[in-house]
Backbone bond lengths (Angstrom), bond angles and torsions (degrees), N, CA, C in turn:
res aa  C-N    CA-C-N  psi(-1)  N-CA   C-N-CA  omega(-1)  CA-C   N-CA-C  phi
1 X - - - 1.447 - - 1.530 111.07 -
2 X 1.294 101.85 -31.51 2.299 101.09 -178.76 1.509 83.22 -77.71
3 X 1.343 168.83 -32.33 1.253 133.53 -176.05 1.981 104.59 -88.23
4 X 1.154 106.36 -3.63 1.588 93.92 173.85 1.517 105.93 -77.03
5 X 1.350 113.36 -38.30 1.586 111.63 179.34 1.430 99.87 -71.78
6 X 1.164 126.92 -23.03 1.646 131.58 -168.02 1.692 93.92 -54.00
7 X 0.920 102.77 -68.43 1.517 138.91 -145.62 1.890 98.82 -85.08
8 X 1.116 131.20 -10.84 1.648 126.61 -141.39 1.385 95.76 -87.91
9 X 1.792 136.10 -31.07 1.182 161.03 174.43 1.442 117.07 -70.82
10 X 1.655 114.49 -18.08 1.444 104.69 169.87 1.280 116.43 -127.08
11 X 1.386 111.04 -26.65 1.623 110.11 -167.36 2.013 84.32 -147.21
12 X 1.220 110.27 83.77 1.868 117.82 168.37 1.599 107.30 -70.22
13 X 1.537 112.33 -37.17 1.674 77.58 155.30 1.417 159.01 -48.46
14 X 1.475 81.45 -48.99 1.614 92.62 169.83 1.674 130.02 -65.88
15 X 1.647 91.39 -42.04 1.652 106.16 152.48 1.466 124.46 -18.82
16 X 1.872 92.33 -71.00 1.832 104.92 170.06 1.469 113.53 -45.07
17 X 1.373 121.07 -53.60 1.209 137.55 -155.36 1.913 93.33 -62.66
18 X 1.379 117.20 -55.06 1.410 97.18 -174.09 1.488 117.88 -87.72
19 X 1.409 117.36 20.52 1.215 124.46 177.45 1.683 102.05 -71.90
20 X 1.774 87.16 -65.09 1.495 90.21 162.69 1.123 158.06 -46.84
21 X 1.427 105.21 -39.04 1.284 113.08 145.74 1.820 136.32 -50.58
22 X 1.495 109.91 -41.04 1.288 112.69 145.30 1.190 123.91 -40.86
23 X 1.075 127.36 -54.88 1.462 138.37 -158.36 2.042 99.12 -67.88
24 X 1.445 89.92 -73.18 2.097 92.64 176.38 1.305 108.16 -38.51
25 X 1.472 124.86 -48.51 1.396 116.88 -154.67 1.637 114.29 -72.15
26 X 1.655 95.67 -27.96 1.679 102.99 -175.61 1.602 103.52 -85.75
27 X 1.449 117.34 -33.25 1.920 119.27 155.93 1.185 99.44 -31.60
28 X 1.636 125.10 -84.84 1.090 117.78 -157.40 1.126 136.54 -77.04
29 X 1.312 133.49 -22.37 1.471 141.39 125.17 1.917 130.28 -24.05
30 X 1.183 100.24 -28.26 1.722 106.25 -160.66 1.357 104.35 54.89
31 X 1.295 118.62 43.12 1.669 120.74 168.55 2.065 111.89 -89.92
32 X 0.736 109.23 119.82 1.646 112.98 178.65 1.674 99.05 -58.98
33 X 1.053 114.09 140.25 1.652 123.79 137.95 1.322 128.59 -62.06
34 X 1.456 117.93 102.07 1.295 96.43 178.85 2.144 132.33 -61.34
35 X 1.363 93.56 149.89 1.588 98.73 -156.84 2.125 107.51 -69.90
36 X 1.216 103.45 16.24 1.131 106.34 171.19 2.029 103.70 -96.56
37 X 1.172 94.39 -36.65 1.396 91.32 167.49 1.854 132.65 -77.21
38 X 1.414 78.57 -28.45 2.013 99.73 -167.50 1.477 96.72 -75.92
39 X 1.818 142.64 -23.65 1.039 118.83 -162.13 1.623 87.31 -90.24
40 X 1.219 148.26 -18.04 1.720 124.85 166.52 1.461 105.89 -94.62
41 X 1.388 126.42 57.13 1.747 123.64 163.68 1.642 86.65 -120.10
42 X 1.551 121.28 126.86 1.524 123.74 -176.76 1.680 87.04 -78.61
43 X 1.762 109.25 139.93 1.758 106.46 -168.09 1.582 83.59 -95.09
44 X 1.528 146.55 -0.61 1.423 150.86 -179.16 1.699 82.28 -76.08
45 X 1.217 100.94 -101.27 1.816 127.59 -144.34 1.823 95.68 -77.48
46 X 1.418 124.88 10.40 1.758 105.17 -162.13 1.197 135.71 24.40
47 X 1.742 113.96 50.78 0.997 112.99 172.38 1.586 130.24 -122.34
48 X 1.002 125.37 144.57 1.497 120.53 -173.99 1.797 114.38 -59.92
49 X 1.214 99.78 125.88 1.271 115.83 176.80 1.641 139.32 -98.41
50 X 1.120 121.15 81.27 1.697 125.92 179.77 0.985 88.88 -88.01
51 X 1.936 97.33 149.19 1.441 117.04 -173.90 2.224 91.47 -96.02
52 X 1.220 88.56 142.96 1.231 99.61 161.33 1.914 100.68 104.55
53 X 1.636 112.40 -18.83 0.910 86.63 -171.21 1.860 113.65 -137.07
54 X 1.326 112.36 1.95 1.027 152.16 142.20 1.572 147.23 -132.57
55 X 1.819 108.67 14.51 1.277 121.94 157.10 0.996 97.78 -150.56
56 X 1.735 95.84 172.42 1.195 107.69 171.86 1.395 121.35 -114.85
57 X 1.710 144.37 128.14 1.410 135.27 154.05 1.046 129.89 -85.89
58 X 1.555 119.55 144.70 1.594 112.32 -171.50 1.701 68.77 -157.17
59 X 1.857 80.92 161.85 1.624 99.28 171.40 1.734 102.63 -139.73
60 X 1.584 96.80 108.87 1.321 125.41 162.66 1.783 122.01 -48.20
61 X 1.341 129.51 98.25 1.467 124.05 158.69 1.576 140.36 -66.83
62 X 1.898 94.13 -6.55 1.680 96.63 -179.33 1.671 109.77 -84.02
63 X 1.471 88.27 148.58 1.402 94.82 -175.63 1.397 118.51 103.61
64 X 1.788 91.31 -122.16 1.664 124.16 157.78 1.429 96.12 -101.58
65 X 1.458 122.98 141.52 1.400 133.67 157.39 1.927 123.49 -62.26
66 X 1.181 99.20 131.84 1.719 98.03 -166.94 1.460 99.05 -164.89
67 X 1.432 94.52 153.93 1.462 104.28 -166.12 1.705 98.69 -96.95
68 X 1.104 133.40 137.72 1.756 139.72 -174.88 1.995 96.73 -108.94
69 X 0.539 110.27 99.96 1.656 123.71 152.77 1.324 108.80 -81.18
70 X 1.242 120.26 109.75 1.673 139.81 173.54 1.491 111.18 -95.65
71 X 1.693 127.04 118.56 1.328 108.11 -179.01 2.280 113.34 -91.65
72 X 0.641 114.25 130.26 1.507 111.54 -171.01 1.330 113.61 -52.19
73 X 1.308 99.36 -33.27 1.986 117.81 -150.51 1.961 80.00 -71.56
74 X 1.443 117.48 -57.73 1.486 110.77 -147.33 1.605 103.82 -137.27
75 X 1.771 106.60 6.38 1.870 105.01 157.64 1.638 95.90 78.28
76 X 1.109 131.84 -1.94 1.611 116.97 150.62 0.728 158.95 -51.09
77 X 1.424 144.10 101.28 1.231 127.99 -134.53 1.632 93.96 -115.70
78 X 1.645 120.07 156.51 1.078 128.39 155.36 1.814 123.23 -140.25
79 X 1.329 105.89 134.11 1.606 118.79 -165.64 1.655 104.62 -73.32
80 X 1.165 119.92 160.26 1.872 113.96 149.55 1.495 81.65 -157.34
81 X 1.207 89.34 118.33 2.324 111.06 165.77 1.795 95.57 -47.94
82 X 1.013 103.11 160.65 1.670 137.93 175.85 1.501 113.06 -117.80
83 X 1.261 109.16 84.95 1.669 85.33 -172.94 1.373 104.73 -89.12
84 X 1.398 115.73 164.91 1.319 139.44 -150.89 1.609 96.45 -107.23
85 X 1.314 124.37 114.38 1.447 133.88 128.82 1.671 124.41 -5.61
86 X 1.307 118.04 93.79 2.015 139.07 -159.23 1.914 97.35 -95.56
């Protein structure tokens, strides 16, 4: 996964390509992704997500505070809460 981000700025095919490959190997294993990697894989389109250049981040205050990751490729959005300092 560090050479998919390596790589996502010159050649995003290939990028995709070892996303996927991540992805089968931990299928077939029952190996988890770790969630530092899994919150930029779009769970719509499986695709790797950098902010700025195929998503978008913003951090929402209504409500509960949470950060919205928007994917560009296919408009998906995904939440992660902010918890608040007690």
């Amino acid at each position: 996964m560090n050479k998919a981000f390596e790589t996502i700025h010159k050649e995003p095919d290939l990028a995709q390509r070892y996303v996927e490959i991540a992805r089968k190997i931990g299928m077939r294993y029952r190996v988890r992704i770790p969630k530092k990697w899994k919150i930029f894989i779009c769970r719509k389109c499986k695709r790797l997500m950098v902010p700025g250049l195929n998503c978008r981040v913003r951090i929402q205050r209504k409500r509960e505070p949470h950060v919205t990751i928007t994917c560009l490729m296919c408009n998906h959005t995904k939440r992660f809460l902010i918890k608040r300092k007690q």
